[in-house]
VMD Tcl script that builds the backbone (N, CA, C; Angstrom):
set m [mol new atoms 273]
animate dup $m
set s [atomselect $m all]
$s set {name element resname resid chain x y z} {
  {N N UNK 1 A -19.921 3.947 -133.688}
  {CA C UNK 1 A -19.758 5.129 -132.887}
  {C C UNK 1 A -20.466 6.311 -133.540}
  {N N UNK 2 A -20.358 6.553 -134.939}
  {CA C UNK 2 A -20.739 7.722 -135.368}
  {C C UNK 2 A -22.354 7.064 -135.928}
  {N N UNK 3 A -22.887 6.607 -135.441}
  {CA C UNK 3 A -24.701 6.054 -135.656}
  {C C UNK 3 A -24.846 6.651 -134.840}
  {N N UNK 4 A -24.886 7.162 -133.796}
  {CA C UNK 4 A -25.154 7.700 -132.365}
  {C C UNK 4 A -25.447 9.414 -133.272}
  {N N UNK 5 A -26.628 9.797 -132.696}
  {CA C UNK 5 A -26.633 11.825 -133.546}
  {C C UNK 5 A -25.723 12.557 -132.760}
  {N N UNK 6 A -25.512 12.309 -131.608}
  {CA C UNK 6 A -25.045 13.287 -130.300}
  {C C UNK 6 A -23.300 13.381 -131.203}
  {N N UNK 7 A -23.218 12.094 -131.004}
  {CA C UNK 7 A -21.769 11.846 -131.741}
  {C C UNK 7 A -21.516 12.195 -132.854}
  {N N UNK 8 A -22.145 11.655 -133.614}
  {CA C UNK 8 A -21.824 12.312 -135.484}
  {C C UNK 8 A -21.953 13.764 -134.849}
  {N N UNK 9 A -22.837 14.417 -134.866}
  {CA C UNK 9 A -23.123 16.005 -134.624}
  {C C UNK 9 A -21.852 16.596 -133.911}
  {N N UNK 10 A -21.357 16.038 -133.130}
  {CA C UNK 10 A -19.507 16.322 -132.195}
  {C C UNK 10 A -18.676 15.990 -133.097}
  {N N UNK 11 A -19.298 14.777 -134.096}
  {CA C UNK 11 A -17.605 14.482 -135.178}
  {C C UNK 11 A -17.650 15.742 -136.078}
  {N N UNK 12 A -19.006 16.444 -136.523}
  {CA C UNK 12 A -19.214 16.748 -137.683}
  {C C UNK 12 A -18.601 18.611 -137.202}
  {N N UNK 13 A -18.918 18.832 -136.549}
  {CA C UNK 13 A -18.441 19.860 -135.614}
  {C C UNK 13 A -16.753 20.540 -135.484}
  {N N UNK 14 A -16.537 19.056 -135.296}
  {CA C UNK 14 A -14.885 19.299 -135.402}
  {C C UNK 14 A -14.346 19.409 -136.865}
  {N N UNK 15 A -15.211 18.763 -137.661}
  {CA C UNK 15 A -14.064 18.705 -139.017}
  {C C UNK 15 A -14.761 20.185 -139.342}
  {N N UNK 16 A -16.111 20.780 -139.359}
  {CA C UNK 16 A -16.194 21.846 -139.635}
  {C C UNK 16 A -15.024 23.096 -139.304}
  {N N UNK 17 A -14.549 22.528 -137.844}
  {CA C UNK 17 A -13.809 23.712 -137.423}
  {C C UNK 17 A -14.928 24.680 -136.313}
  {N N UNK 18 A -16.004 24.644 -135.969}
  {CA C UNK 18 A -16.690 24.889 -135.382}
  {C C UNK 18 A -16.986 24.874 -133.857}
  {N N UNK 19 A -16.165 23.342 -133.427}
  {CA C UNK 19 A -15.915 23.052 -131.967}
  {C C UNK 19 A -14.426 22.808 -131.845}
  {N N UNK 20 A -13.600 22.963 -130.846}
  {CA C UNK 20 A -12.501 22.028 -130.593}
  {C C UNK 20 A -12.465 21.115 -130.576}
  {N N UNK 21 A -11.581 20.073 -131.236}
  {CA C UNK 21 A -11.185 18.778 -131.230}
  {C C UNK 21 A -11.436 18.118 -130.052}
  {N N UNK 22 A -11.872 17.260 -129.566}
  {CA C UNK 22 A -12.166 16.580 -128.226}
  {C C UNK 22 A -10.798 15.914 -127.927}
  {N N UNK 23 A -10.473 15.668 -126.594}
  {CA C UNK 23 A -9.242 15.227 -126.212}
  {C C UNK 23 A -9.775 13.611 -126.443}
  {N N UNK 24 A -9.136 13.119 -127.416}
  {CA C UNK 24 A -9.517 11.367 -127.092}
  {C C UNK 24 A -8.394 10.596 -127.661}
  {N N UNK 25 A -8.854 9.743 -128.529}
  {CA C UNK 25 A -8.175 8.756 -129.607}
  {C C UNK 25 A -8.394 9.691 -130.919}
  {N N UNK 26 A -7.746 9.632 -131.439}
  {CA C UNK 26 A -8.066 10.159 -133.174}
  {C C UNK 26 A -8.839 9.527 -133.488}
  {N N UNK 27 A -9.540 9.996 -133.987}
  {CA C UNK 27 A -11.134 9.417 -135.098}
  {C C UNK 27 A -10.571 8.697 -135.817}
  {N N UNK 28 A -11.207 7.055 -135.997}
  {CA C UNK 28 A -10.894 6.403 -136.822}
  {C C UNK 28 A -10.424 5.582 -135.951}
  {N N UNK 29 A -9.826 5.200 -134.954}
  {CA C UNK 29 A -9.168 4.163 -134.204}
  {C C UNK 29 A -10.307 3.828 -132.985}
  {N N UNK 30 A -9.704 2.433 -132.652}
  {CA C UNK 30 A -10.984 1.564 -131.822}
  {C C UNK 30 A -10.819 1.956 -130.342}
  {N N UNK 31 A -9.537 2.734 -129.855}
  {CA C UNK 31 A -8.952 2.589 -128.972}
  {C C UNK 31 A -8.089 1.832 -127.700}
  {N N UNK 32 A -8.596 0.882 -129.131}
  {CA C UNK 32 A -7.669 -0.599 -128.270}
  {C C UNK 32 A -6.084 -0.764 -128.975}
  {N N UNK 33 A -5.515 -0.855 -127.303}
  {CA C UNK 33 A -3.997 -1.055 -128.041}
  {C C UNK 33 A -3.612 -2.300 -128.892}
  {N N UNK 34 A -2.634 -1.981 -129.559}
  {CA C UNK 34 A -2.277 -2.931 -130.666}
  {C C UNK 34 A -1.640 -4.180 -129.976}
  {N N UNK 35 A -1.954 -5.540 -130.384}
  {CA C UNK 35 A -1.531 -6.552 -129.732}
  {C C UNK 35 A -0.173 -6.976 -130.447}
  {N N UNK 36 A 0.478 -6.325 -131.323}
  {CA C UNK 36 A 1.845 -6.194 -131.976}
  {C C UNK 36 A 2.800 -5.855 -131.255}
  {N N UNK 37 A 3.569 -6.249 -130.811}
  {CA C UNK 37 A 5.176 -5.755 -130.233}
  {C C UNK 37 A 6.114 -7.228 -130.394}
  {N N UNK 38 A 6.648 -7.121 -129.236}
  {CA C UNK 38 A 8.406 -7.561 -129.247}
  {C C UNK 38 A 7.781 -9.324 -129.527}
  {N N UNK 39 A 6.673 -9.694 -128.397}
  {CA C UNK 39 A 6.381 -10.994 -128.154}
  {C C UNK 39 A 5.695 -11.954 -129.302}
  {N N UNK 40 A 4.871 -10.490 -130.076}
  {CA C UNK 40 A 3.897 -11.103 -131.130}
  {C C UNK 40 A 4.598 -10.896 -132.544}
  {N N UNK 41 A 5.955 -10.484 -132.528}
  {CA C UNK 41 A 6.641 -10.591 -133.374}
  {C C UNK 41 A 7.437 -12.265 -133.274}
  {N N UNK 42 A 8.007 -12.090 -131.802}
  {CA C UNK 42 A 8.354 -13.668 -131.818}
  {C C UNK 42 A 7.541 -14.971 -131.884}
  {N N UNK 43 A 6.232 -14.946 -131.424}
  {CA C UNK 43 A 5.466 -15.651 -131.578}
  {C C UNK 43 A 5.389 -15.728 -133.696}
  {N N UNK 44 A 5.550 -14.543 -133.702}
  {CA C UNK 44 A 5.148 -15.411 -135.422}
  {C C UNK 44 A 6.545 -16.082 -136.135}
  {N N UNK 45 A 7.536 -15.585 -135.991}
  {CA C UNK 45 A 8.567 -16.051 -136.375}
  {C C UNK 45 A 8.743 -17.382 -135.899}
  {N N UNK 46 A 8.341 -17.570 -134.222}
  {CA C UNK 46 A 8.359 -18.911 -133.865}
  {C C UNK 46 A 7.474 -19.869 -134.489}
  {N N UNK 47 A 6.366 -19.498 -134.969}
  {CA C UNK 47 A 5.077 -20.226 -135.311}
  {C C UNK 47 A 5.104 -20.561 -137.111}
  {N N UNK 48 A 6.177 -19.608 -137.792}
  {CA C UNK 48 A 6.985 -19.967 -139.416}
  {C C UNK 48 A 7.955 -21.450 -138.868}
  {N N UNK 49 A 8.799 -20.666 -137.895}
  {CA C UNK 49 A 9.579 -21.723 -137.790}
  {C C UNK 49 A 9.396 -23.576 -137.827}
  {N N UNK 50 A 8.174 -23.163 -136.482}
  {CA C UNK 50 A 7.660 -24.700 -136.338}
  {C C UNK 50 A 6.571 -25.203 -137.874}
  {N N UNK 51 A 6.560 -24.011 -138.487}
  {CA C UNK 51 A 5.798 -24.742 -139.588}
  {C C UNK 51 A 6.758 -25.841 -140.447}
  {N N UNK 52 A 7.746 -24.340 -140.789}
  {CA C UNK 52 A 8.711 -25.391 -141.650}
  {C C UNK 52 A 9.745 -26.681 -141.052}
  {N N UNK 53 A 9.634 -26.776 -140.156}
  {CA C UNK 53 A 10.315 -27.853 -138.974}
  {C C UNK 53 A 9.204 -29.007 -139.194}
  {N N UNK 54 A 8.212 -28.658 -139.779}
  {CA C UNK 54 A 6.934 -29.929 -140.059}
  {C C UNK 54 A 6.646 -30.480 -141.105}
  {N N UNK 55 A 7.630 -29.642 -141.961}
  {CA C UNK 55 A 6.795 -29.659 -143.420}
  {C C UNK 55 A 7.224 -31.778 -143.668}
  {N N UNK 56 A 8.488 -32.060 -143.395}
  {CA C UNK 56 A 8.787 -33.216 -144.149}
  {C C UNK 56 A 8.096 -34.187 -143.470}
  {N N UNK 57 A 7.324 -33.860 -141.978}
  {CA C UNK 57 A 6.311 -34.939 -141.249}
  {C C UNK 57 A 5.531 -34.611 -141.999}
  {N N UNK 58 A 4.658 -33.588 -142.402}
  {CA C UNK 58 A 3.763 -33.519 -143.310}
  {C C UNK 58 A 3.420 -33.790 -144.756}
  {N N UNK 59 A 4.818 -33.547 -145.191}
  {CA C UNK 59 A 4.841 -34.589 -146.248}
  {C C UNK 59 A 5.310 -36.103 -146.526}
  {N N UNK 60 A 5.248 -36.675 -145.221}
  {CA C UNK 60 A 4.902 -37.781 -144.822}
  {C C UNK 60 A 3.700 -38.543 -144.732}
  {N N UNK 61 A 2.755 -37.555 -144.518}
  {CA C UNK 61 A 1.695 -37.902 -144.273}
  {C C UNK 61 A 0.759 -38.127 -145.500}
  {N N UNK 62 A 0.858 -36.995 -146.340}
  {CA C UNK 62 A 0.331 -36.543 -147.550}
  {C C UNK 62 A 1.293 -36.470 -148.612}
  {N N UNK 63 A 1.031 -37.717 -149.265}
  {CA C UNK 63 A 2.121 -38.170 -150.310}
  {C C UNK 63 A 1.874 -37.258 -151.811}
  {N N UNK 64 A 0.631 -36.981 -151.938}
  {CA C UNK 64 A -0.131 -36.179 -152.792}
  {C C UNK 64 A 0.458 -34.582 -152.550}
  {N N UNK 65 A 0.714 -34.200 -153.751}
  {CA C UNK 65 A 1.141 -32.544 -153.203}
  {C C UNK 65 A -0.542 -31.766 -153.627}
  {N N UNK 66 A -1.269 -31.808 -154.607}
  {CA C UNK 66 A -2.527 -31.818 -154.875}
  {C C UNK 66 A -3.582 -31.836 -153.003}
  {N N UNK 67 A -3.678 -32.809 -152.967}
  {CA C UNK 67 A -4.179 -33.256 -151.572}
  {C C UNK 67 A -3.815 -32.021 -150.559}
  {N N UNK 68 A -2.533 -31.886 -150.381}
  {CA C UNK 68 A -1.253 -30.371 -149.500}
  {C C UNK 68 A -2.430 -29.762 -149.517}
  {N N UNK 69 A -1.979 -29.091 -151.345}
  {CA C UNK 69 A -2.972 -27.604 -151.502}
  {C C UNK 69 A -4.111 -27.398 -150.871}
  {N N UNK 70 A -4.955 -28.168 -151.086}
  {CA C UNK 70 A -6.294 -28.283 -150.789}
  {C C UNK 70 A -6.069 -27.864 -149.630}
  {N N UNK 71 A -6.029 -28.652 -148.685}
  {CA C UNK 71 A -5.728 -28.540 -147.526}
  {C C UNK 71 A -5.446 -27.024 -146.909}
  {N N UNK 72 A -4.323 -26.999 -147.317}
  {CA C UNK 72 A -3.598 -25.855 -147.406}
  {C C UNK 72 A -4.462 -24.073 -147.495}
  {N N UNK 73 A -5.283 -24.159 -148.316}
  {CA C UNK 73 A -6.069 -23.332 -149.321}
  {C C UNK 73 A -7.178 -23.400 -148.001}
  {N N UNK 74 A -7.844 -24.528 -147.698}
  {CA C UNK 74 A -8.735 -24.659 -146.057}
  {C C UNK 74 A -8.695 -24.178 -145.371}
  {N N UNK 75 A -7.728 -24.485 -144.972}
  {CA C UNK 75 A -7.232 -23.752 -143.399}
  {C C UNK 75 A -6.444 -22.568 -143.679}
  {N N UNK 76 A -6.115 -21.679 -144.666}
  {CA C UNK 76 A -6.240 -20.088 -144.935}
  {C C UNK 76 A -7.303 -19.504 -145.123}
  {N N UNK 77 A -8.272 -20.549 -145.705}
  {CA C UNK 77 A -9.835 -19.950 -145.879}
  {C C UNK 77 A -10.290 -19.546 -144.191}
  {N N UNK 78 A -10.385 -20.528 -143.581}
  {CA C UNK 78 A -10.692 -21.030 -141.920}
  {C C UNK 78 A -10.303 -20.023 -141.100}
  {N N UNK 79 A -8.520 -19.320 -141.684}
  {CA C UNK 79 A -8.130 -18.639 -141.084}
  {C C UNK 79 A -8.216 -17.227 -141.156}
  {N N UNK 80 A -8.328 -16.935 -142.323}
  {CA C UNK 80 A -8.296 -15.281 -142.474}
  {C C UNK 80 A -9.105 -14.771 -143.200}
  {N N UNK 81 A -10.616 -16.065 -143.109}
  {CA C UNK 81 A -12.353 -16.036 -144.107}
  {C C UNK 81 A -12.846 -14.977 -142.935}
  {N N UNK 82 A -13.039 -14.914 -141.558}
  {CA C UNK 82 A -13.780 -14.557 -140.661}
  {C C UNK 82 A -12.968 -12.779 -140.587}
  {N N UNK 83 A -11.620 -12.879 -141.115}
  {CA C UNK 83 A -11.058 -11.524 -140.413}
  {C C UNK 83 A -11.372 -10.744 -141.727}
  {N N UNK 84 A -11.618 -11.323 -142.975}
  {CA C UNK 84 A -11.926 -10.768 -144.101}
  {C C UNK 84 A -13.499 -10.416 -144.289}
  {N N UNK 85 A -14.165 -11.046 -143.898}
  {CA C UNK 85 A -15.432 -10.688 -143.822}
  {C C UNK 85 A -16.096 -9.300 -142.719}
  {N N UNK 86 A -14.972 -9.549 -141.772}
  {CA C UNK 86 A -15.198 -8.319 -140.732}
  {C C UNK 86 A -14.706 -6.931 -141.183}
  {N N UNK 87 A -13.463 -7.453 -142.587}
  {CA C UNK 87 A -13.155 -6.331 -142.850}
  {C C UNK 87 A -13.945 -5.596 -143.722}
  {N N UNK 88 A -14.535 -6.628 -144.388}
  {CA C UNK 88 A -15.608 -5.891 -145.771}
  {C C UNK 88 A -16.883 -5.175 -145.020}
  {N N UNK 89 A -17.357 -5.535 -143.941}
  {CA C UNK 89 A -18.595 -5.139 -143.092}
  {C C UNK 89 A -18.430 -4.152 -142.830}
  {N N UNK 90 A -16.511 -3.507 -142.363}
  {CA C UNK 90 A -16.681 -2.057 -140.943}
  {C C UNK 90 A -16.974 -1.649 -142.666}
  {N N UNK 91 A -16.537 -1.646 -143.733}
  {CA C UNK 91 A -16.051 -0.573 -144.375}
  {C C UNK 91 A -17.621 -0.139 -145.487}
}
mol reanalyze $m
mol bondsrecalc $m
mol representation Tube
mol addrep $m
């Protein structure tokens, strides 16, 4: 947003004190609402739950606790490699 000159020059404006604040979102936010509330709270509690409701099929499967980790360590990489990398980029 602020690569744009028109824009930086309107952000830069306001923090000077020079223009009025524009009626928008506060600077700094995407303006997209947060996908957090009542449902995506239950969804995660539900989604702990069914983990640990698996664990003893899973350690059924994988007699190795070594083998688990690995695993384990994967699919956190898999999972929160792409949201970590997006985070190092905005910043």
């Amino acid at each position: 947003m602020l690569s744009r000159t028109e824009t930086r020059a309107n952000y830069d404006a306001v923090r000077r004190g020079a223009a009025p604040p524009f009626a928008g979102p506060p600077s700094g936010t995407a303006g997209v609402p947060s996908r957090r509330g009542v449902f995506g709270t239950f969804r995660s509690i539900l989604i702990i739950m069914l983990i640990f409701a698996a664990l003893p099929y899973i350690f059924r499967i994988f007699k190795n606790p070594k083998s688990l980790l690995v695993i384990a360590v994967a699919i956190a990489i898999a999972w929160w490699g792409p949201r970590i990398v997006r985070y190092f980029k905005k910043k």
